[in-house]
Legacy VTK file of the C-alpha trace (Angstrom):
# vtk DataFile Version 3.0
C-alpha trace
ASCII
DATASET POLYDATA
POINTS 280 float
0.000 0.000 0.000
0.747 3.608 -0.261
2.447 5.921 2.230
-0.747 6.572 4.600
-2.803 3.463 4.725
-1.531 1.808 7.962
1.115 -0.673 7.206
3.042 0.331 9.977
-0.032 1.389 12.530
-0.497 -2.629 11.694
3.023 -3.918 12.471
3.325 -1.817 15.123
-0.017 -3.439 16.523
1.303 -6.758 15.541
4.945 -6.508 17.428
3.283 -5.070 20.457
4.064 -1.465 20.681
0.847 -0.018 20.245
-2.244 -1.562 21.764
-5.428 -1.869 19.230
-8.253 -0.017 19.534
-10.739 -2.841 18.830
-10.491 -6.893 17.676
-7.912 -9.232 18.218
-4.552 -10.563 17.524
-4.367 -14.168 17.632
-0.670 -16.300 17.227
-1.491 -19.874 17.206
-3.679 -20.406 20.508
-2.669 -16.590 22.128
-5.154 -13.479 22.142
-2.637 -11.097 22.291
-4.757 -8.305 23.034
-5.996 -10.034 25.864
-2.794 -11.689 27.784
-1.733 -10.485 31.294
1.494 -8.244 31.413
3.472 -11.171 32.818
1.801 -13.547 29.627
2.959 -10.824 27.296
6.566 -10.455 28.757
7.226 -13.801 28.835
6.324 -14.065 24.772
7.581 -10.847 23.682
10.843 -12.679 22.386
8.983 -14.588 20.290
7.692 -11.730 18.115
9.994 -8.949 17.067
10.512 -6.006 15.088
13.096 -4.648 12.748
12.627 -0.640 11.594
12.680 0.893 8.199
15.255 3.619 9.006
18.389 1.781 10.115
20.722 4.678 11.370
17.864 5.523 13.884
17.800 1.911 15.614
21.778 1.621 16.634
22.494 3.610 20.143
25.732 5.691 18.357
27.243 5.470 21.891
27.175 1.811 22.169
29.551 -0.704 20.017
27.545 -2.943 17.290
28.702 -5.887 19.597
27.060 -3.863 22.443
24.096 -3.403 20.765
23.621 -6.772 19.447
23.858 -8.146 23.221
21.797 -5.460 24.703
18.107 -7.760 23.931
20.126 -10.592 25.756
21.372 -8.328 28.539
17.239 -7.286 28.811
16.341 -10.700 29.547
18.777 -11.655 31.054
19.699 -15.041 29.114
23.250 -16.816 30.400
26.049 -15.363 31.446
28.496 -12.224 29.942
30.273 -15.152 27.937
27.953 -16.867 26.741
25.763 -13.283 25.327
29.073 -12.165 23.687
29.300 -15.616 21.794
26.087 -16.008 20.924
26.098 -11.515 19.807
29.116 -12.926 17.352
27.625 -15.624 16.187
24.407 -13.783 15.102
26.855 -11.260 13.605
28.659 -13.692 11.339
25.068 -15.425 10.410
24.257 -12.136 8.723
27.443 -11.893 6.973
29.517 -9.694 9.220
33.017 -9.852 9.898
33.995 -10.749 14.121
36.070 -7.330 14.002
32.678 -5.232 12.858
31.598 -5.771 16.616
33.898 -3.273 18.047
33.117 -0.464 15.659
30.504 2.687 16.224
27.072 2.980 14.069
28.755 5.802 12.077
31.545 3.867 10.645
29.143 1.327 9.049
27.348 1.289 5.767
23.513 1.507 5.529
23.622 -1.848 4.640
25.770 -3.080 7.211
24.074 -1.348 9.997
20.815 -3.163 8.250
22.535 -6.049 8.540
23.229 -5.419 12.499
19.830 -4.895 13.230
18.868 -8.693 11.593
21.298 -9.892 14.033
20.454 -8.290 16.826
16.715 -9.944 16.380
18.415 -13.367 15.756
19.811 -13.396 19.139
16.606 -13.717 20.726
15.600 -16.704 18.010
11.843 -15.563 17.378
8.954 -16.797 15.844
7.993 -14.144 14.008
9.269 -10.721 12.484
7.808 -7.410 11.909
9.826 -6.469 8.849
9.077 -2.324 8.442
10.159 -0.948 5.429
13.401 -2.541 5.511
15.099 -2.266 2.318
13.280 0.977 1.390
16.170 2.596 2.179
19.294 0.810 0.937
20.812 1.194 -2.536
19.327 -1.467 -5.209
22.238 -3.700 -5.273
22.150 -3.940 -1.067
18.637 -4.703 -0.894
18.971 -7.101 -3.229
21.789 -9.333 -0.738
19.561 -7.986 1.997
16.188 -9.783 0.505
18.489 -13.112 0.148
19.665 -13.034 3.530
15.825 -12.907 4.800
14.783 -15.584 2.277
18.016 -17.850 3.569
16.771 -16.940 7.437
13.235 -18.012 6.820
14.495 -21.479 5.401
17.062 -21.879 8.048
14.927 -21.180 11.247
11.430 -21.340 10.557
11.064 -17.620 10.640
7.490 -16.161 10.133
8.002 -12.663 8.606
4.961 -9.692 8.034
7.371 -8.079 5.364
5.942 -4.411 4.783
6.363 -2.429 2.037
5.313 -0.155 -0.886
6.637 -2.174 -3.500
5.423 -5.350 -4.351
8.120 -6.504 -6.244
10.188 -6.917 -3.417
7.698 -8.357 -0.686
7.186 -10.942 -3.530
10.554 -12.335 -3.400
9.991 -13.264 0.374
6.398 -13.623 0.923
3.668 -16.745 0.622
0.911 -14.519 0.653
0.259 -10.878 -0.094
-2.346 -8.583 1.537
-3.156 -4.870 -0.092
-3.714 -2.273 2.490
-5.588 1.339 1.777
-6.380 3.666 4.137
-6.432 0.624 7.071
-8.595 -1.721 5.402
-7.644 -4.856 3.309
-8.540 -4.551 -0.045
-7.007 -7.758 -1.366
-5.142 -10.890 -0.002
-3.925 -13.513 -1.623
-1.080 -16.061 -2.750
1.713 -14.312 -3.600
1.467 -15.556 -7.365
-1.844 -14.919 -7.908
-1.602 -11.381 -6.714
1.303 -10.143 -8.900
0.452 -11.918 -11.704
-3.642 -11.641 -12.040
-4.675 -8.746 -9.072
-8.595 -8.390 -8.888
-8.830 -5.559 -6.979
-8.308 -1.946 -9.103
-6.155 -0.577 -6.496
-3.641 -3.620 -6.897
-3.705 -3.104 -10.457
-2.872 0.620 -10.149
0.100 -0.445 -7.848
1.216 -3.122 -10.121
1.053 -0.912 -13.457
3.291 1.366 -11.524
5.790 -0.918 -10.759
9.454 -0.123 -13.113
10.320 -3.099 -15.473
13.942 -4.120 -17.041
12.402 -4.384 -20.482
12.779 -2.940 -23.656
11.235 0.982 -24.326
9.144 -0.639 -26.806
7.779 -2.908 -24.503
7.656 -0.371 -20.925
5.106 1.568 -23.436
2.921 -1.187 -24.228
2.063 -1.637 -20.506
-0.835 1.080 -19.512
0.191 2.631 -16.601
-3.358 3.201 -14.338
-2.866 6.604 -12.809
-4.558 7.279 -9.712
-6.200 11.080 -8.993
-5.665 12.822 -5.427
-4.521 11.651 -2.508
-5.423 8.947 0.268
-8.217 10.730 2.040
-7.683 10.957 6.098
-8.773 7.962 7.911
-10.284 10.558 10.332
-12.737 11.175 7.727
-12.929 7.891 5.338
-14.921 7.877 2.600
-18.811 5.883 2.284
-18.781 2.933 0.831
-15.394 1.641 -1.059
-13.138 3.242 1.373
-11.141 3.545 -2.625
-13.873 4.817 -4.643
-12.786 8.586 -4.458
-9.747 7.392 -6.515
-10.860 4.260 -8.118
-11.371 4.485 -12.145
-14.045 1.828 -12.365
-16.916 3.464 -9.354
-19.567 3.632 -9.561
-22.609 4.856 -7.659
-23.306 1.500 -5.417
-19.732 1.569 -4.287
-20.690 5.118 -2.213
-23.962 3.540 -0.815
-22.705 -0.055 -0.149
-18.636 -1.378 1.949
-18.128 -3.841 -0.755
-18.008 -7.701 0.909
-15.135 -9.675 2.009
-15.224 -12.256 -0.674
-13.053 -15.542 -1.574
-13.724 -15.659 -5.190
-10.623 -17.900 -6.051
-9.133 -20.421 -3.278
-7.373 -18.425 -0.716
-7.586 -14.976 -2.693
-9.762 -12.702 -1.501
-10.916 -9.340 -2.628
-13.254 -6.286 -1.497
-14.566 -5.172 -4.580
-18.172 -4.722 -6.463
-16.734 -5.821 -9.634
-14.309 -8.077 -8.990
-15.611 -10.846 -10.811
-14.968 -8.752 -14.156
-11.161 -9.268 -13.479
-11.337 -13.339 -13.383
LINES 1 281
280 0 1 2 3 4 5 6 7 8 9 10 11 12 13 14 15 16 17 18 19 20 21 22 23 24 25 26 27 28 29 30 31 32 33 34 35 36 37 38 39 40 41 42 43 44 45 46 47 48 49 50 51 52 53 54 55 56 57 58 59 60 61 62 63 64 65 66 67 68 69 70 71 72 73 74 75 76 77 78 79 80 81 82 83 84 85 86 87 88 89 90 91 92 93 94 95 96 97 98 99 100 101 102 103 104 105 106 107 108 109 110 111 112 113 114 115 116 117 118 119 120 121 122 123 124 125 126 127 128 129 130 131 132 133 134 135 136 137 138 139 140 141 142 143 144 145 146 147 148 149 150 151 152 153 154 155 156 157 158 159 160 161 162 163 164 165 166 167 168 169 170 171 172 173 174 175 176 177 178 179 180 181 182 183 184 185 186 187 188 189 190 191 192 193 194 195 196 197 198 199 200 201 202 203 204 205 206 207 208 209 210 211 212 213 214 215 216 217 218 219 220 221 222 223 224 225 226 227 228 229 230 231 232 233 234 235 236 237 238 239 240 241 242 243 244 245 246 247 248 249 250 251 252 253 254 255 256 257 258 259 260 261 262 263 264 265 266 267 268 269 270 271 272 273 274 275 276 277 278 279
């Protein structure tokens, strides 16, 4: 989705650091809007975040080995030994050299100090990862070895990731399943496939056109680009109806009167549109 419609309200929500404002968040057989502070504590390890703007998230008075031990230090897992061995191994997981731990924030690379923030999250071996923008800020070739190192981690541990982004060329390389945020509501989820290659939903198709591809000028122009009008209206003030119609190039009149349905109209892809069944 767009800047504006509450990817990272959501991961927030999901990791913990804000509290909901109504419904649930279930992980396997936990409420997590429900558990007791001690509950909560005791599973906070188990679901994590990592932050879009890397520079922000390292302490620059603490060493990267520091700060890579500091999650350890909080819950106080084994002893000073055993948290510096298991800060370097983390490090050298995500491709670091041992000698990286004794350096400053400002004497790394964007992608490095990326790369310290992965490990940092490692040490605490979690279930699950809010991923926040995290290559939106890296140089193309970076986020590329970036994007491989969280496809290798999923594979190696088990990792659950809610990998969120703008651009869904990239969450596509990691993801099993893609959901299409707009102004807080879903308007599409799906398999990852089926949502990059045939989108039902008009605002997925708008995002999709606008995506760059490595192809020949000839065939770039072939490919109508759908250009959306305005902005995202304030989710103070939604719109009635299609929370998307204001923008959308297909509304029509029943999409102010009527919230289109939650529908499944293909196994596991699901879409909140009037006319979604004109895109099968």
């Amino acid at each position: 989705g767009e800047s504006g419609s509450g990817k990272t309200t959501l991961g927030r929500a999901l990791a913990g650091l804000l509290k909901p404002s109504a419904g649930d968040i279930r992980y396997g057989e936990h409420n997590l809007r429900t558990l007791s502070r001690a509950e909560r504590k005791r599973l906070r390890r188990d679901h994590q975040i990592i932050f879009q703007d890397p520079h922000a998230a390292l302490n620059p008075r603490m060493t990267i080995l520091q700060s890579v031990i500091e999650p350890l230090d909080i819950i106080g897992e084994g002893d000073r030994q055993s948290r510096r061995q298991t800060a370097a191994d983390a490090l050298e997981r995500v491709g670091l050299p041992a000698e990286i731990g004794k350096r400053y924030p400002h004497e790394l690379s964007g992608g490095q100090k990326q790369r310290v923030n992965i490990a940092r999250t490692l040490t605490l071996r979690p279930r699950f990862i809010v991923c926040d923008e995290v290559v939106a800020a890296l140089d193309v070739s970076i986020r590329g070895a970036i994007l491989n190192l969280f496809a290798d981690l999923q594979k190696e541990f088990g990792i659950t990731y809610a990998f969120i982004t703008h651009d869904i060329s990239v969450v596509s390389h990691v993801s099993d399943r893609i959901g299409v945020l707009y102004l807080g509501r879903l308007m599409e989820q799906g398999p990852a496939d089926a949502i990059s290659d045939h989108p039902l939903h008009p605002y997925t198709q708008a995002l999709l056109s606008a995506e760059p591809l490595p192809l020949p000028s000839d065939l770039r122009d072939s490919r109508r680009r759908i250009r959306l009008e305005g902005e995202i209206p304030s989710p103070l003030n939604p719109p009635s109806g299609c929370p998307f119609r204001t923008r959308c190039p297909k509304a029509e009149a029943r999409c102010a009167e009527q919230v289109p349905e939650w529908r499944e109209l293909q196994p596991e892809h699901w879409v909140a549109c009037h006319f979604a069944e004109s895109n099968l």
